[in-house]
C-alpha positions in Angstrom: 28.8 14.6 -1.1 29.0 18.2 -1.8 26.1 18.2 -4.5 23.6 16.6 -1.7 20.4 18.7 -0.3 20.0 16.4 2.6 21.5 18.1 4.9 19.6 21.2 4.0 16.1 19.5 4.1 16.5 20.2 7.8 16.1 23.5 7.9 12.3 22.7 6.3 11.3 20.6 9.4 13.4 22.9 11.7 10.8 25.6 10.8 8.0 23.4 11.3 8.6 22.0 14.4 9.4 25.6 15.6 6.3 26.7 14.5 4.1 23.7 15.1 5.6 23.5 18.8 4.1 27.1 19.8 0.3 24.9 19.8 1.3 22.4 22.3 -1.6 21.6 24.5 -4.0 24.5 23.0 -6.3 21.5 21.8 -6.2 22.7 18.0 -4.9 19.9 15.6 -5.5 22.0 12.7 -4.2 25.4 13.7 -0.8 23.8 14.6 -1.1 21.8 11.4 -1.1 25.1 9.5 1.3 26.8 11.6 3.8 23.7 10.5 3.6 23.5 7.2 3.8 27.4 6.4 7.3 26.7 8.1 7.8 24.2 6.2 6.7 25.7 2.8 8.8 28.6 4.1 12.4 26.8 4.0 11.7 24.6 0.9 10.9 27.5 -1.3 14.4 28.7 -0.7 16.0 25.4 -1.7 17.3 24.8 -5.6 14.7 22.0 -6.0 11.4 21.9 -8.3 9.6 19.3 -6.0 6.5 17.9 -6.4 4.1 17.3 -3.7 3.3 13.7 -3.6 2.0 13.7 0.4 0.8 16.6 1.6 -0.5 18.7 4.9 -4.3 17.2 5.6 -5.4 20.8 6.3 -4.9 24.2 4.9 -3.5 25.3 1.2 0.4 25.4 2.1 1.0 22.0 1.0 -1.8 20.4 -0.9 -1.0 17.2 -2.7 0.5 17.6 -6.5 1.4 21.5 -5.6 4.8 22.3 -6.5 7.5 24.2 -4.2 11.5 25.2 -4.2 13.1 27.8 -6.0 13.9 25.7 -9.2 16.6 22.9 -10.1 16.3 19.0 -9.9 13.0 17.9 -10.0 12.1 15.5 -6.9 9.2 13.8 -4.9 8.1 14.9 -1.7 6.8 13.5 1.0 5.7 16.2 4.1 4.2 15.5 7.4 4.2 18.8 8.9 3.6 17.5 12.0 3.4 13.4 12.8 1.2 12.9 15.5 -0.5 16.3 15.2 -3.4 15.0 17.7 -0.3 14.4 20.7 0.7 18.5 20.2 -3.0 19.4 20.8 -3.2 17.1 23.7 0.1 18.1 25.1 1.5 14.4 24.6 4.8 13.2 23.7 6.4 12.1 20.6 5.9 14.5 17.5 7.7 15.3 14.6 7.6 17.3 11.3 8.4 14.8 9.1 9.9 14.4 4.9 11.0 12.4 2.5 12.5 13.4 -0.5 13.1 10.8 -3.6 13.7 11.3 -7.4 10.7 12.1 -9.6 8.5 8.9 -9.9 10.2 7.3 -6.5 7.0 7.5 -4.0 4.6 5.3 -4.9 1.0 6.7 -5.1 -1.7 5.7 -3.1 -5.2 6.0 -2.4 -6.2 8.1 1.3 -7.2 5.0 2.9 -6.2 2.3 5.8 -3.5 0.0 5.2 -2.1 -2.7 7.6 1.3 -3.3 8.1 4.6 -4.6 10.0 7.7 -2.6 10.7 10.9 -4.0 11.8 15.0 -3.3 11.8 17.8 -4.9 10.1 18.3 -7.4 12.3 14.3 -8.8 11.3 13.3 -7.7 8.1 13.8 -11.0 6.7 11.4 -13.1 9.1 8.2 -10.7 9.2 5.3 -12.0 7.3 2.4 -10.6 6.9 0.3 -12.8 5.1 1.4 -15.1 8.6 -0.3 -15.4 12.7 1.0 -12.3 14.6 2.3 -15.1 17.3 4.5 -16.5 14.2 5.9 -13.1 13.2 6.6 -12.2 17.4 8.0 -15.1 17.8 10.6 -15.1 14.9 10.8 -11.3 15.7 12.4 -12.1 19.1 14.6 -14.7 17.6 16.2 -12.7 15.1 17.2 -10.6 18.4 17.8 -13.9 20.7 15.5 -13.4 22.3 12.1 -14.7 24.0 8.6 -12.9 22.9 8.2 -11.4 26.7 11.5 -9.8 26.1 10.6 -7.6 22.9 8.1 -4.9 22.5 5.7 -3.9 20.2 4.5 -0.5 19.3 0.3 -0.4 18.4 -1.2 3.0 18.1 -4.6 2.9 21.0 -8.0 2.3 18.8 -10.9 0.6 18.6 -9.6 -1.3 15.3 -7.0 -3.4 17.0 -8.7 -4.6 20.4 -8.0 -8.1 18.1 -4.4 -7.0 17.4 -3.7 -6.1 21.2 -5.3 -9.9 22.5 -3.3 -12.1 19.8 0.1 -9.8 20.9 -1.1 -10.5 24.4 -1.6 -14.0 23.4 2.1 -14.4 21.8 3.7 -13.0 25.0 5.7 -10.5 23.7 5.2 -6.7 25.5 3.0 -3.7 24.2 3.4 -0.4 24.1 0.1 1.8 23.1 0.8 4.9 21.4 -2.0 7.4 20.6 -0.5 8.9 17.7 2.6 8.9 15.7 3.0 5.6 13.7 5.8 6.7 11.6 7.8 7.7 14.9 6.9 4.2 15.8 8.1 2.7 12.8 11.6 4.7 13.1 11.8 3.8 16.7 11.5 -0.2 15.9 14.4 0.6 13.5 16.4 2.1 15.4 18.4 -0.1 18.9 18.9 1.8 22.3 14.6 2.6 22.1 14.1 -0.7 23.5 11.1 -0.9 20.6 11.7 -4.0 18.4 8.4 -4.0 16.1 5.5 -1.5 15.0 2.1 -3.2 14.2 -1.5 -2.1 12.7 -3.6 -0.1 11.0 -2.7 3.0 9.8 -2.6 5.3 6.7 -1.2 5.0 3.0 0.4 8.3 3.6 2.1 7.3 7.5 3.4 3.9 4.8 5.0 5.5 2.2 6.8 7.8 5.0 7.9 4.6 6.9 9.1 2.7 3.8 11.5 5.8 2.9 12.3 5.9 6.3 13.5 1.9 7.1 15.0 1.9 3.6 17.3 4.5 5.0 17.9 2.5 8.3 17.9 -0.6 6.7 14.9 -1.7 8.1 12.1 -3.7 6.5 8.0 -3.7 6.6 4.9 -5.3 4.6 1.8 -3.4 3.7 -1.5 -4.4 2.7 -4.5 -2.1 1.5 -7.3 -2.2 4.2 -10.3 -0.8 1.7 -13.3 -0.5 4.3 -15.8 0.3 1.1 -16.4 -0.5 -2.1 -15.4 3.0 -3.8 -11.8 2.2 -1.9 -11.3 -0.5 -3.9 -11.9 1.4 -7.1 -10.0 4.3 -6.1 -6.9 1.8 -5.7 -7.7 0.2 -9.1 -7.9 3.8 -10.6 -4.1 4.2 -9.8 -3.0 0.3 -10.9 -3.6 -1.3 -7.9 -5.8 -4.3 -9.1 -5.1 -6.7 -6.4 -5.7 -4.9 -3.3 -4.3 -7.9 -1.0 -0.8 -7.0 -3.0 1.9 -7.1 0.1 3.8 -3.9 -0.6 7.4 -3.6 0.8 9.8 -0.8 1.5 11.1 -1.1 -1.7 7.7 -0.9 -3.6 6.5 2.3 -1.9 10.3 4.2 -2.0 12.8 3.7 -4.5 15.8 5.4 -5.5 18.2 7.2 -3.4 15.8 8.9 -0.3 16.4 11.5 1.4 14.1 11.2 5.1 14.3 14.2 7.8 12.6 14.6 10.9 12.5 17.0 13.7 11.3 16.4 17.1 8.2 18.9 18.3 7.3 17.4 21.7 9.1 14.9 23.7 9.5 11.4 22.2 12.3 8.3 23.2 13.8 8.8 19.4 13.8 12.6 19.2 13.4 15.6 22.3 11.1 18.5 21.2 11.2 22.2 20.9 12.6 23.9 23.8 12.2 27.5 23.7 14.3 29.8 25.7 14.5 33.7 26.3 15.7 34.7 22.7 16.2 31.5 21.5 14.9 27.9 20.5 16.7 24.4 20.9 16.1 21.5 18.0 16.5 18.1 17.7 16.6 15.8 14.7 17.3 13.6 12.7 18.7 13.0 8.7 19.1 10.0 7.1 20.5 9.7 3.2 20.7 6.9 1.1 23.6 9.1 -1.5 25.4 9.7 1.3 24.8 6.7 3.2 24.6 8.2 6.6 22.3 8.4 9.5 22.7 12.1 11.8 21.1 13.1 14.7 21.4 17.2 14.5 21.4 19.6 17.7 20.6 23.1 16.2 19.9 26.3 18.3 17.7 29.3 16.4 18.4 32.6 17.2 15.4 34.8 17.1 16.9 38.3 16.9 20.7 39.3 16.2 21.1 41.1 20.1 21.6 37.9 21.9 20.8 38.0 26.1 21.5 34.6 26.8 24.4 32.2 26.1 24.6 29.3 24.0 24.0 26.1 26.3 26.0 22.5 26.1 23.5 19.6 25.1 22.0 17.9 28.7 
């Protein structure tokens, strides 16, 4: 469709993962943070959007939550994760992205900033996962959506203290683990997408890393179930003060993004869905990927930015 901005929402995590990318290893989560989502500020303010900031950059005053960017036209939702899994670029680690979603006005759901467990599968399992249900259950009917046996399927689990319990009842359903130390919306993506060799992504994590994931498998036809995990009582009012009175409520895809979305991603270190920045003499080589419901495609992008017109080296083949 000629009239569609997805492919053009690129450029915005392009810029971020170029900038974001420059921090890798220098142990400062927050510097590359703020080095991301200037780049990413940067490119949306030149698109013909009025977009609203619905997530937001945890650091910094480029991206705050309910600010407004674009250079004026349809008025849309954002999602922005300048950089998912900002603690692996600080360590040097594998597997970050800059990260949106885009959906009409009123499409992300809001949330509360707090914990929220949850279950992320593909097509071929989004009808079996439960998670009201025993992890064991929702492995094993996990693997036999795929024909498989539990031992033959992995999960993804991000490495913390809160899910030493998770990591034994996966152990105790058989089925394979993968710990990841950051990155949960990668994961998601990854457990969505075949040729990863990732089949489901499990835990705690954030409301913000949810409503990016539910955009995301809504665009890969994947499915997940999330549940509020309130650790205090003022958590439990904050979700009531945005209509949330039942804070066991399962949330699925479909509750947290509607409409027609728009999700974007752009690798910024190493990862099995997406390869990082790789900077060159006078250039810089991206990877990502673009997913839109309007157009009802899924692109994986190879882009190389010049950084000055006089060019010294030549343009390289993909290997």
């Amino acid at each position: 469709m000629a009239d569609c901005l997805c492919t053009r929402y690129s450029r915005a995590t392009e810029w971020a993962a170029l900038a974001g990318a420059r921090w890798l290893g220098r142990a400062d989560e927050d510097a590359a943070e703020e080095a991301a989502a200037a780049g990413m500020r940067a490119a949306l303010d030149e698109l013909p959007i009025d977009g609203r900031v619905v997530i937001g950059a945890r650091t910094g005053e480029v991206l705050t939550p309910e600010g407004r960017v674009g250079a004026g036209g349809e008025r849309i939702d954002l999602a922005l994760d300048p950089i998912e899994g900002r603690g692996v670029v600080a360590r040097g680690g594998v597997g970050a992205m800059a990260m949106l979603a885009a959906a009409p006005e009123g499409a992300l759901r809001h949330l509360p900033d707090m914990y929220m467990r949850s279950i992320a599968v593909g097509p071929r399992a989004r009808s079996v996962i439960d998670l009201n249900r025993p992890v064991a259950d929702n492995v094993r009917d996990v693997a036999e959506s795929f024909g498989r046996q539990p031992l033959d399927i992995t999960a993804l689990v991000l490495d913390r203290p809160r899910h030493h319990d998770l990591i034994e009842e996966l152990r105790g359903a058989g089925t394979r683990i993968k710990l990841i130390g950051d990155g949960t919306v990668t994961a998601s993506i990854s457990a969505a997408i075949r040729g990863t060799n990732d089949h489901l992504a499990i835990g705690i994590g954030g409301t913000r890393q949810a409503v990016l994931t539910a955009a995301a498998l809504r665009c890969l036809g994947g499915g997940m179930q999330a549940q509020l995990w309130p650790t205090t009582r003022s958590q439990i009012e904050e979700a009531r003060a945005v209509g949330i009175e039942d804070v066991e409520h399962v949330f699925t895809e479909e509750d947290l993004a509607q409409g027609d979305v728009i999700v974007v991603a752009t690798g910024v270190t190493n990862g099995d869905l997406l390869r990082g920045v790789r900077f060159m003499a006078d250039s810089a080589r991206t990877h990502s990927l673009v997913m839109c419901m309007r157009c009802n495609w899924v692109r994986f992008t190879d882009g190389i930015h010049f950084f000055a017109r006089d060019r010294r080296e030549e343009v390289r083949l993909l290997g």
